[in-house]
N, C-alpha and C positions, 0 to 999 in steps of 0.2 A: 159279354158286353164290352165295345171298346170303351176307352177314356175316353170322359164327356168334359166339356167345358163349362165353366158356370151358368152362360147362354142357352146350351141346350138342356143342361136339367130344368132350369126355368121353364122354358118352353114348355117343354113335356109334363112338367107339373100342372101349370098354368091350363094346357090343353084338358087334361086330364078332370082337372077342375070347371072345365065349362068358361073358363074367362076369357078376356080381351088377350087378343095375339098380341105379339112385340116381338120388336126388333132390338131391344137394348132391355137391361134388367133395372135401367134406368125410367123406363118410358113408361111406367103407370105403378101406383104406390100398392098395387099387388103384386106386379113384378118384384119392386124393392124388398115386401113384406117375404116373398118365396125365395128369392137369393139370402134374406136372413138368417132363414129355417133351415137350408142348406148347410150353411155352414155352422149355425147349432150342432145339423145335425153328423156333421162332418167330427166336429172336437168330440161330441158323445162318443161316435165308431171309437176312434184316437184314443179315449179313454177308457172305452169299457174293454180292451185288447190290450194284454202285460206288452206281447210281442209283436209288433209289426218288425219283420226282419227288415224290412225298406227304410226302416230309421235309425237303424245303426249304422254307426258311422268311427272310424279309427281318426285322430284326431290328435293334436298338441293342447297343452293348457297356457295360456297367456301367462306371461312373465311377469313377474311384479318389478321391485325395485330395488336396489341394493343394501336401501336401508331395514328393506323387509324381504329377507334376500332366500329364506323358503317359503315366502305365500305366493302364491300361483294362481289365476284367476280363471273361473270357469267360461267358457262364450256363454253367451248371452240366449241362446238357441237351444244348450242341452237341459235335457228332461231329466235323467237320471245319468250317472255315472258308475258304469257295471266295474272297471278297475284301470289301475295305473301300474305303468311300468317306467323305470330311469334309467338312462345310462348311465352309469355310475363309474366310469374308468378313468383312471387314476390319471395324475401329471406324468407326463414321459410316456402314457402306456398312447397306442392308436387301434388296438381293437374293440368294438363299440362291446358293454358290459350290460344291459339290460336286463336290467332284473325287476322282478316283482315288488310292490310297495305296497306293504300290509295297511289294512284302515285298522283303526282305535278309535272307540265313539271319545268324543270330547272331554269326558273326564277320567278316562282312560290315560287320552292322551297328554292330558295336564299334569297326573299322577306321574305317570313316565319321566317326560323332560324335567318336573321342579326337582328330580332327584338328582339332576345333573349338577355340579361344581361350578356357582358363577365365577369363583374367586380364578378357573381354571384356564389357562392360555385357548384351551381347545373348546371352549363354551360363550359365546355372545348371549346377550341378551335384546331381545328384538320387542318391539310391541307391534301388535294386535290392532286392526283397525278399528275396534272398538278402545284402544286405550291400553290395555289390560298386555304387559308384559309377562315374559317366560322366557327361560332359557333355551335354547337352542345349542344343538354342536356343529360345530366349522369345519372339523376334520376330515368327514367321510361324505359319501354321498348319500342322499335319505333312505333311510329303512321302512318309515310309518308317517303315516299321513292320516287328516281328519278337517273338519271343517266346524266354524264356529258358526257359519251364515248362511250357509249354503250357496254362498257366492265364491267366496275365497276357498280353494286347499290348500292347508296349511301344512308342510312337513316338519322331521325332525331336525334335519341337517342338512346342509351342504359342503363344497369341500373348497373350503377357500383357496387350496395352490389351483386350482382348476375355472373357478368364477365367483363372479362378487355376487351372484345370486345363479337359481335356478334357472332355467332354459328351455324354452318353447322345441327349441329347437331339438331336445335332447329328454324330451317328454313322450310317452304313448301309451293312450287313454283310447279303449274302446266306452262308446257314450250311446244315447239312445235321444237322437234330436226332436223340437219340437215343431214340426211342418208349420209354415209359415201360412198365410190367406190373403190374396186380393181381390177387391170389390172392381170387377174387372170382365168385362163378357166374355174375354179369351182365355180367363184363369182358367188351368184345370188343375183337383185337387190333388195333394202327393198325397197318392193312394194306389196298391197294386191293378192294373186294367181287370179282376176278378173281384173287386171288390164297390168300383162302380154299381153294379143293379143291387146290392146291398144300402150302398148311400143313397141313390136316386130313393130308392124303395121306403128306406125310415122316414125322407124328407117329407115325401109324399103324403103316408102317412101321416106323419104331423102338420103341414099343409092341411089336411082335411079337416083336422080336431082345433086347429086354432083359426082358420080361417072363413070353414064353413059351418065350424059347432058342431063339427055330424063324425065320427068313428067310418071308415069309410073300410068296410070289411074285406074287401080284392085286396086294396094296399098294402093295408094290416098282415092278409097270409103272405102278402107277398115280400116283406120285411121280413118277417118270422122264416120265412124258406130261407133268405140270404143270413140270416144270422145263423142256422142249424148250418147251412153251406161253410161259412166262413170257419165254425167253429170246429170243422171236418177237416180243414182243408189243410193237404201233407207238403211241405216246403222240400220244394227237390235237391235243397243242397243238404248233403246225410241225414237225408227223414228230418233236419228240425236243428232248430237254434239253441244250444246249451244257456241256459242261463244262471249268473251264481245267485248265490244264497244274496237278497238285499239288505237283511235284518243284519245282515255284519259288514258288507263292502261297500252299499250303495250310496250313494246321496241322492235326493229325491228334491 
């Protein structure tokens, strides 16, 4: 099935149901009620699926500020965060050094830094968007990172002969974004074109159960085929998307 637009899954629902045609998902408040259901049933898909490979995306972390010169700020758009990697190359050096940046869940990572020397030329002490101070080191670039909020990633260090904080620029996070929705006749869903008769099919379905009271058993197999379909289905780039362990790296 190709990519449908909000308009035409309406449609085809709406026909399907026996109701009033339309021209806009605006123009009768069963059109309005079936483009709702759609996009219910849109975030359901989204959520009941670890991996949509379509929502990965390699990506920079927003820069905080000097006075909070390792926290890093997540966009606003990612779902999870599978890992981070930093340049970490030195003053004088110009070959880019990117390395790996370990997670530590939060009191890991508190145990860690309070061990550091505040009294020590090479240790700042920063606060916490909630208030709440820790030392940090100045000298190197960060090893370990974690988050108190799931907004902010907080690291251990940066290397102040290099910047007065971290670097968008000099950041690289593969993430797992969260598709965006407009109440819109032309929107179509970010969704693979294989997975269309899948969403059409749940909406449908659920269209039937809440709009006419009735279980509407064609829809129903036909949901259930696209979910067995979906849940088969072999991604052409090497057989499949490696994913790491979340219970240790991820933010969620």
């Amino acid at each position: 099935m190709p990519k449908l637009t909000l308009l035409d899954m309406t449609q085809d629902i709406l026909s399907d149901m026996d109701s009033d045609e339309v021209n806009s998902i605006s123009d009768t408040p069963d059109s309005l009620q079936v483009a709702g259901i759609i996009k219910s049933s849109f975030y359901d898909m989204i959520d009941s699926k670890d991996s949509w490979p379509h929502l990965r995306t390699l990506m920079g972390l927003d820069s905080a500020t000097s006075a909070k010169p390792t926290h890093m700020k997540l966009p606003v758009d990612v779902k999870a965060l599978e890992y981070v990697k930093y340049n970490k190359v030195k003053s004088g050096e110009t070959q880019a050094k990117y390395r790996d940046i370990e997670y530590k869940y939060p009191d890991e990572f508190l145990d860690m830094v309070n061990n550091y020397n505040s009294d020590s030329d090479d240790v700042d002490l920063v606060s916490d968007y909630s208030g709440v101070t820790f030392p940090i080191k100045n000298d190197q670039g960060p090893s370990y990172w974690t988050s108190f909020d799931d907004e902010y990633i907080v690291f251990d260090s940066y290397d102040s002969a290099v910047e007065t904080n971290l670097q968008n620029s000099k950041s690289q996070c593969m993430a797992v974004r969260n598709p965006s929705w407009t109440v819109d006749d032309s929107f179509t869903p970010d969704l693979p074109e294989e997975a269309f008769s899948r969403l059409l099919a749940e909406a449908k379905s659920a269209c039937f159960v809440r709009l006419k009271q009735y279980v509407d058993n064609k829809s129903e197999q036909q949901a259930m085929r696209q979910r067995n379909a979906m849940s088969r289905k072999s991604w052409r780039a090497h057989g499949g998307i490696r994913m790491p362990d979340y219970s240790r790296r991820g933010v969620k």
